[in-house]
C-alpha positions as CSV (number, residue, x, y, z in Angstrom):
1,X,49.7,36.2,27.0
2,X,46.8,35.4,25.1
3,X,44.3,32.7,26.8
4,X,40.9,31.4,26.7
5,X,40.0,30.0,30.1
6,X,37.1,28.2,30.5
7,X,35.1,28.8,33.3
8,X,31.7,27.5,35.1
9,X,28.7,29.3,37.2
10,X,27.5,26.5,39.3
11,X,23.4,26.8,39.4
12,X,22.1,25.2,42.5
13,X,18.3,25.0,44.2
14,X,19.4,24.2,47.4
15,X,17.0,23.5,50.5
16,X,17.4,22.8,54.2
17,X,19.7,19.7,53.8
18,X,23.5,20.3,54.0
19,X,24.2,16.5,53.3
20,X,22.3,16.5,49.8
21,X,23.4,19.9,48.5
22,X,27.0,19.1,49.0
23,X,26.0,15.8,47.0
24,X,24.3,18.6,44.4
25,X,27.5,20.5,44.5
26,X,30.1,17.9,43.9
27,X,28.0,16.5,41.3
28,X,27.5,19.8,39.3
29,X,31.3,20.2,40.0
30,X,32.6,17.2,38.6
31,X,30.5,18.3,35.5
32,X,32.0,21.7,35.4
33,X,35.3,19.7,35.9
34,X,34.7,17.3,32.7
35,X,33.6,19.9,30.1
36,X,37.2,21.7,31.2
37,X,36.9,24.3,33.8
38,X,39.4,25.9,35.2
39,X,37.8,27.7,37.6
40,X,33.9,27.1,38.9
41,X,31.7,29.4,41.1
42,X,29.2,27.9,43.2
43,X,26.2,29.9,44.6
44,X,25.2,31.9,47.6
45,X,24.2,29.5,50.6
46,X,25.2,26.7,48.0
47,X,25.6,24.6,51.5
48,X,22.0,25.5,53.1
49,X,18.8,27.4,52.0
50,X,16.0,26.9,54.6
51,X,12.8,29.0,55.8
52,X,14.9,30.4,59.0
53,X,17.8,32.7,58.7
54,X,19.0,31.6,62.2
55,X,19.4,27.9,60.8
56,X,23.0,29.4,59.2
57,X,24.5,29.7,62.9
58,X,24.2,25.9,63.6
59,X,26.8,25.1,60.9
60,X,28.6,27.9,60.9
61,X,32.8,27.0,61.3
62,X,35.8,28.5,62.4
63,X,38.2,29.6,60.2
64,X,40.6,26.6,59.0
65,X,43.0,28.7,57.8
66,X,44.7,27.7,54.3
67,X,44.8,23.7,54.7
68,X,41.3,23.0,56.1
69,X,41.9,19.3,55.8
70,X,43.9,19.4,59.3
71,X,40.9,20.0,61.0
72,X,38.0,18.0,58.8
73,X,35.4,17.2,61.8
74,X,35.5,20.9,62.5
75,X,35.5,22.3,59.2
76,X,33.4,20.0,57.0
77,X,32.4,22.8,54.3
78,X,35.4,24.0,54.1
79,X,36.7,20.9,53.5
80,X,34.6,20.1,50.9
81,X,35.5,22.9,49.0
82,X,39.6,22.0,49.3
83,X,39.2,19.0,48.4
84,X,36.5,19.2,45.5
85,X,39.3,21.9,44.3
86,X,42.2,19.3,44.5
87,X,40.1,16.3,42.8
88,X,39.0,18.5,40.1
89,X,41.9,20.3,39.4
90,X,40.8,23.2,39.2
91,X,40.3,26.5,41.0
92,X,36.5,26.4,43.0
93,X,34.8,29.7,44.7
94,X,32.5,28.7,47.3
95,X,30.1,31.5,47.7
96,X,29.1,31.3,50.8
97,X,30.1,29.7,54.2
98,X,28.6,30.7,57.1
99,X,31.6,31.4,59.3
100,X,32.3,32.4,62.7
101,X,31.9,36.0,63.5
102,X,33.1,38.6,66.1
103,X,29.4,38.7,67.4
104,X,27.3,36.3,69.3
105,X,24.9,34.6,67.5
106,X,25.7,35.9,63.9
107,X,27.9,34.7,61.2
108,X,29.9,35.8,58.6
109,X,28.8,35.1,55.2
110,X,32.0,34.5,53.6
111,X,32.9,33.5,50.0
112,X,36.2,31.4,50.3
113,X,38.4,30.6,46.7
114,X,40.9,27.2,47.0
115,X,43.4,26.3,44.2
116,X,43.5,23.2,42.2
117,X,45.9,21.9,45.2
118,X,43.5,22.7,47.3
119,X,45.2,25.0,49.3
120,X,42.9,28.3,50.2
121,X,43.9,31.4,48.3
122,X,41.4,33.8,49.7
123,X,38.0,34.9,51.8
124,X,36.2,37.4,51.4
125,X,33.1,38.0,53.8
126,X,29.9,40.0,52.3
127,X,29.7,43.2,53.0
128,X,26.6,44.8,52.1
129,X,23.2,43.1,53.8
130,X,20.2,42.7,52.0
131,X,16.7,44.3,53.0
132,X,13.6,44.0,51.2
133,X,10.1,44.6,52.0
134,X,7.2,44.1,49.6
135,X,3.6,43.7,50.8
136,X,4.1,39.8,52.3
137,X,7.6,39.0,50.7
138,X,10.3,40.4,53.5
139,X,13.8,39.7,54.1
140,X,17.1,40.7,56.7
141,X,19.8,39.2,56.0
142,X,21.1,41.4,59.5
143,X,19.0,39.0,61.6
144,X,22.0,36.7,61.4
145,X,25.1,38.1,59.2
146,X,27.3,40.4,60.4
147,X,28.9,42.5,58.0
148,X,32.6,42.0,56.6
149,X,33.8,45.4,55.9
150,X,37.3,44.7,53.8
151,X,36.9,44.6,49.8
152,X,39.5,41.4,48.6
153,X,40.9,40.8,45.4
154,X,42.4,37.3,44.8
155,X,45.4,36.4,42.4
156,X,43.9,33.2,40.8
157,X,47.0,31.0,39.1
158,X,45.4,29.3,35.9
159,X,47.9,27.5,33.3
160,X,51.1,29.5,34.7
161,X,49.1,32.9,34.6
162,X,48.0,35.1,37.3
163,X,43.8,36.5,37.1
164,X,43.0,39.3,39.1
165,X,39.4,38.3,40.8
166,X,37.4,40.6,42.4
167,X,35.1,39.4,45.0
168,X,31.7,39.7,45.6
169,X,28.4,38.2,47.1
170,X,24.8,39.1,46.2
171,X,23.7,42.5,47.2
172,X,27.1,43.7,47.2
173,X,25.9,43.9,43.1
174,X,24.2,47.2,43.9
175,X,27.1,49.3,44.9
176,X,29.6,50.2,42.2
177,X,31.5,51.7,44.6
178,X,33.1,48.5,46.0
179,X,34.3,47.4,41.8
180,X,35.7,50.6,41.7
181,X,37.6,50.2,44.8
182,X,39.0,47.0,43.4
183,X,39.9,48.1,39.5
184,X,41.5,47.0,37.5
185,X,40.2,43.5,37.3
186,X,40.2,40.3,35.1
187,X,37.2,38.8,36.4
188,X,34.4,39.6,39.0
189,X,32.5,36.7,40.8
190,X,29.1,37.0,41.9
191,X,27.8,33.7,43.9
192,X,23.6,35.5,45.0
193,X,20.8,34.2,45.8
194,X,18.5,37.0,44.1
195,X,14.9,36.9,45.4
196,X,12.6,36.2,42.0
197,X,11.2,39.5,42.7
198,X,14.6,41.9,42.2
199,X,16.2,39.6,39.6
200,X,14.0,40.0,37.1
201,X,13.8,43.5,37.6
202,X,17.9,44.1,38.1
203,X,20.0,40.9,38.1
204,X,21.1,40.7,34.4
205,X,21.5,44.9,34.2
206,X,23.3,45.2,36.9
207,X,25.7,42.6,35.7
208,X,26.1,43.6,32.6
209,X,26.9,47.4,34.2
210,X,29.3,46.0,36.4
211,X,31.0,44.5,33.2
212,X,31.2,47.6,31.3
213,X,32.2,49.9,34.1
214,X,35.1,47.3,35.0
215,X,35.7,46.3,31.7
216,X,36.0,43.1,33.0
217,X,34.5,39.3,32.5
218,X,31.7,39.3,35.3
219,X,31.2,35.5,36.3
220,X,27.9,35.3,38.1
221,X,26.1,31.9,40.1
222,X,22.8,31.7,41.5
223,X,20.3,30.0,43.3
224,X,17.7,29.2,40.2
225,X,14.0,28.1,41.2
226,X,11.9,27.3,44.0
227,X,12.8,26.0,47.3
228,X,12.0,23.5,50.0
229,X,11.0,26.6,51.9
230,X,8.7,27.7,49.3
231,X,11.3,31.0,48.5
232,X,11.5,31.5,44.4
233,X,15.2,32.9,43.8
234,X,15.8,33.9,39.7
235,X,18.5,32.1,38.6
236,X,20.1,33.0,35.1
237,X,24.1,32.4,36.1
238,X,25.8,33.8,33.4
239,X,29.1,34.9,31.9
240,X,29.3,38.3,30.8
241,X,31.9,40.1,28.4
242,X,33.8,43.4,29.3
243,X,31.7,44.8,26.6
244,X,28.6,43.8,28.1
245,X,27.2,41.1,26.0
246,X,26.2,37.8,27.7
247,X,28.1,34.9,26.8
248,X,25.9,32.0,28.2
249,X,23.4,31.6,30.4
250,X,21.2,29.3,32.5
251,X,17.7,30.5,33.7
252,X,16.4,28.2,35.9
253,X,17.4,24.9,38.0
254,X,20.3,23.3,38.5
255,X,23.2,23.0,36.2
256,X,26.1,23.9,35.3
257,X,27.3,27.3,32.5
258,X,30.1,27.1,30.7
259,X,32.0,29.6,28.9
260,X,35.5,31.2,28.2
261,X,37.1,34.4,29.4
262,X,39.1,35.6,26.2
263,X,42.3,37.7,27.9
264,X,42.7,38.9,24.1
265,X,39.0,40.5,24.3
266,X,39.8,42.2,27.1
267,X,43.0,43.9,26.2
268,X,41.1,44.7,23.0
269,X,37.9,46.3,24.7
270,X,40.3,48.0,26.8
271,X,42.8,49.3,24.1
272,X,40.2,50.7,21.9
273,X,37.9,52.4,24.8
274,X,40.7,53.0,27.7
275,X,37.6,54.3,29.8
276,X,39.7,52.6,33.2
277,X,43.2,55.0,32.5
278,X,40.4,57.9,31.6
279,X,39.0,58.2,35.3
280,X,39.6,61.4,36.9
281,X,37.1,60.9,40.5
């Protein structure tokens, strides 16, 4: 069946209070919702960026299951996400919720995807954990994540069609491996928060390499400017074609990217350079 599903990258700047980037979020989605999006990803730590990585563990939730709504006072950001999904119609990633983990005093940074009923359809929790250290600029995301370790593919119903979604979160972008595992896909998400630092140097090539390897859309979110806690993340959510070319894209603040997944130009890229039946490894 030949569609063209429009889709958002939610661009957020979000600081140290949950109260107003939920406001920022619902906004931005209620945007994404009006221009005609079927499906909109929001950001890495959408819900909280602040100067502690330890901050995450005091909102962290337990897992609601796939009709958060039963337990609201519990579950307040998953919550939000069902039920912006359900008022907007539409399909909304929320990348990430700090969930409860197996270890004391660490959570899980999960990426969770609700359907326009607003009934959860997946979670995925980030596997790889980012480490960086450059003169003064130094971060560890292991200080308070702990590590998800299964890759998770979600079948995303839009206008009586199944998409086959891969799922990612931020530094997961740096190990092919993981895509691979999951091929063939539709779509890959990618809610980050790249550091200024690395995403000018590797945020729009690795994309685009994840797009051509996959020969897939690539739908990528980020945090986009400077925060409360003086961190500088790059920005640039973007769209990203199965051949590699950038469909739109927003450099910095907060906003909202729209574009459209073309299923006809991916069976085409795929029917002329069938580099996904060629593999051999």
């Amino acid at each position: 069946m030949v569609m063209k599903i429009k889709m958002a990258a939610v661009q957020m700047v979000s600081g140290p209070d949950v109260d107003r980037n939920l406001e920022v979020a619902d906004g931005l989605l209620a945007q994404a919702a009006k221009q005609g999006a079927k499906l909109a990803l929001l950001p890495e730590y959408f819900c909280l960026m602040s100067g502690n990585d330890r901050d995450k563990l005091g909102i962290m939730e337990p897992d609601a299951g796939e009709w958060p709504m039963q337990a609201e006072a519990e579950v307040p950001l998953q919550c939000f996400l069902s039920d912006a999904a359900r008022r907007y119609g539409m399909t909304v990633l929320g990348g990430t919720v700090p969930m409860r983990s197996p270890k004391i005093n660490k959570v899980c940074n999960s990426l969770l995807v609700y359907g326009p009923d607003g009934r959860r359809l997946a979670r995925y929790d980030k596997i790889h954990l980012f480490g960086f250290q450059r003169g003064d600029e130094s971060y560890d995301e292991s200080v308070a994540i702990h590590p998800g370790r299964t890759p998770v593919v979600a079948d995303v119903p839009v206008d009586g069609a199944l998409l086959r979604v891969g799922l990612s979160v931020c530094y997961d972008l740096r190990f092919p491996e993981l895509y691979r595992q999951m091929a063939p896909l539709d779509l890959m998400v990618m809610p980050a928060a790249f550091t200024y630092t690395t995403g000018q140097a590797h945020w729009e090539l690795l994309l685009r390499a994840r797009a051509v390897e996959g020969q897939c859309y690539v739908l990528a979110s980020g945090q986009g400017g400077t925060h409360p806690s003086g961190r500088r993340t790059w920005g640039h959510s973007m769209l990203v074609d199965p051949w590699g070319e950038v469909c739109a894209v927003l450099p910095e603040g907060e906003g909202v990217v729209m574009a459209e997944m073309d299923t006809e130009r991916l069976a085409s890229v795929r029917e002329s350079l069938p580099a996904l039946r060629h593999r051999v490894l």
